[in-house]
C-alpha positions as CSV (number, residue, x, y, z in Angstrom):
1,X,26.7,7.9,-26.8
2,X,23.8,5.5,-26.9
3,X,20.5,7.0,-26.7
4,X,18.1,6.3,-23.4
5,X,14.8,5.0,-23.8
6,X,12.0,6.7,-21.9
7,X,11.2,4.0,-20.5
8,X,14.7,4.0,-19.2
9,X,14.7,8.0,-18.1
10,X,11.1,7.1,-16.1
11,X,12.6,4.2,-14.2
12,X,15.7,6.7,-13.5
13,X,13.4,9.7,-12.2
14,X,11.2,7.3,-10.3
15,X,14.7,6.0,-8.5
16,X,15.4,9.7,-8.3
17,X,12.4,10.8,-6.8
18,X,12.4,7.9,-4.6
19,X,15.9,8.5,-2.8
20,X,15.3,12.3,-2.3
21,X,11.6,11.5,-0.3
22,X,13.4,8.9,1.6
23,X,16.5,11.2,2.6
24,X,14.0,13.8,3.2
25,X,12.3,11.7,5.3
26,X,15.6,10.1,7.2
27,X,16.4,13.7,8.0
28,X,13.4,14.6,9.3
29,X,13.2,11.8,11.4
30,X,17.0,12.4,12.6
31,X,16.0,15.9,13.8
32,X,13.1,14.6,15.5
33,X,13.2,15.4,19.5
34,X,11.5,12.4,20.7
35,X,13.4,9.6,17.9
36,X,16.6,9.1,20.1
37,X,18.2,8.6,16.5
38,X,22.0,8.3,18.4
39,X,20.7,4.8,19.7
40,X,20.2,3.5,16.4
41,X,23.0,1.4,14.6
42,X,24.1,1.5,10.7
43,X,22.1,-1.8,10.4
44,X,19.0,-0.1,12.1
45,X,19.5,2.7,9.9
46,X,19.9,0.7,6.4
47,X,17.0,-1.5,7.5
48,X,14.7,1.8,7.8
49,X,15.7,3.2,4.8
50,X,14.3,0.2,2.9
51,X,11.3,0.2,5.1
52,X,10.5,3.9,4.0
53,X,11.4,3.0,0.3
54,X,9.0,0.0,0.1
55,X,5.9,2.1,1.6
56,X,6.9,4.8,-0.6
57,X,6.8,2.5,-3.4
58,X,3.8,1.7,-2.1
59,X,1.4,4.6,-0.5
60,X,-0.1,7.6,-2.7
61,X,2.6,10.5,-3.1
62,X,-0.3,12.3,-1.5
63,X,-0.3,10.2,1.7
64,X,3.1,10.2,1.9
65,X,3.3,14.7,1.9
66,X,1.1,13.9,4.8
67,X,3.0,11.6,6.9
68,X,4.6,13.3,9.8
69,X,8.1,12.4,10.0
70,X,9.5,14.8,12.4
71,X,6.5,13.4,15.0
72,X,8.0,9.8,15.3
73,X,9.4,8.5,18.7
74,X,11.9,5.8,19.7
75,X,9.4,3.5,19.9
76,X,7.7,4.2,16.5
77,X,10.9,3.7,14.7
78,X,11.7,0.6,16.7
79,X,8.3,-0.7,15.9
80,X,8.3,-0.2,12.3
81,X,11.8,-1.6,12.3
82,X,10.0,-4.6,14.2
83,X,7.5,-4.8,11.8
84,X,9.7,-4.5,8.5
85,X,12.4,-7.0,10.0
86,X,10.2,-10.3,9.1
87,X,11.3,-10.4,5.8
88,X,14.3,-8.2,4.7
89,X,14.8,-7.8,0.9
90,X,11.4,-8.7,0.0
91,X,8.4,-7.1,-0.6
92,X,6.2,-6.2,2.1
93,X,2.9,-8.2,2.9
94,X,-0.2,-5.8,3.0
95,X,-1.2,-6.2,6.1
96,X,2.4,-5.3,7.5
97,X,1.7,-1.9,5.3
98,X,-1.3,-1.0,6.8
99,X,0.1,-1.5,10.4
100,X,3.5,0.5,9.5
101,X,1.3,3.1,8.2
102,X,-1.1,3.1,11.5
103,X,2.7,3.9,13.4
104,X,3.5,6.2,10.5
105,X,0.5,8.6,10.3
106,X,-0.3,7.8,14.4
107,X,-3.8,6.1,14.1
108,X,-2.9,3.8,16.5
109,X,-2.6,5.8,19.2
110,X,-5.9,8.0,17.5
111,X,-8.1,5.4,19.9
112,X,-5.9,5.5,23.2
113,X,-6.9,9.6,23.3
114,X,-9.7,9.4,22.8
């Protein structure tokens, strides 16, 4: 049996950790009262799961423990969906981030409250 590199077994646990914050997350999400998760399709549901990989890949582990999953509506999963459908399969512009973060965390509705 050929031996694995480290560099090899860190890209596997990063993959690794990866897919269990994302399922954590989808499951979260699915049990949440306000997400309306039945009037999602497959392709909604594929599409979201790249999403939350590519602002995994790209937020703090420590931001993402804080992101509320659970707390996401309809329309907050519709809207990151919006905002992650301008270019499937690539990697997603900063700005797009920031603003999926905003529906993520809920700082954009932080100023309506107020």
């Amino acid at each position: 049996m050929p031996s694995t590199s480290e560099e090899e077994l860190g890209r596997r646990r990063f993959q690794l950790q990866k897919e269990q914050a994302i399922e954590a997350a989808i499951e979260k999400i699915r049990r949440a009262p306000d997400a309306g998760w039945a009037s999602f399709s497959g392709r909604d549901y594929t599409r979201l799961r790249e999403i939350l990989a590519e602002i995994w890949i790209g937020v703090d582990r420590e931001k993402w423990q804080q992101y509320a999953f659970s707390t996401l509506t309809k329309e907050d999963i519709r809207e990151l969906l919006l905002l992650g459908g301008a270019a499937p399969g690539r990697a997603i512009p900063r700005a797009t981030m920031e603003a999926m973060d905003a529906v993520i965390s809920h700082a954009k509705n932080a100023g309506k409250k107020a």
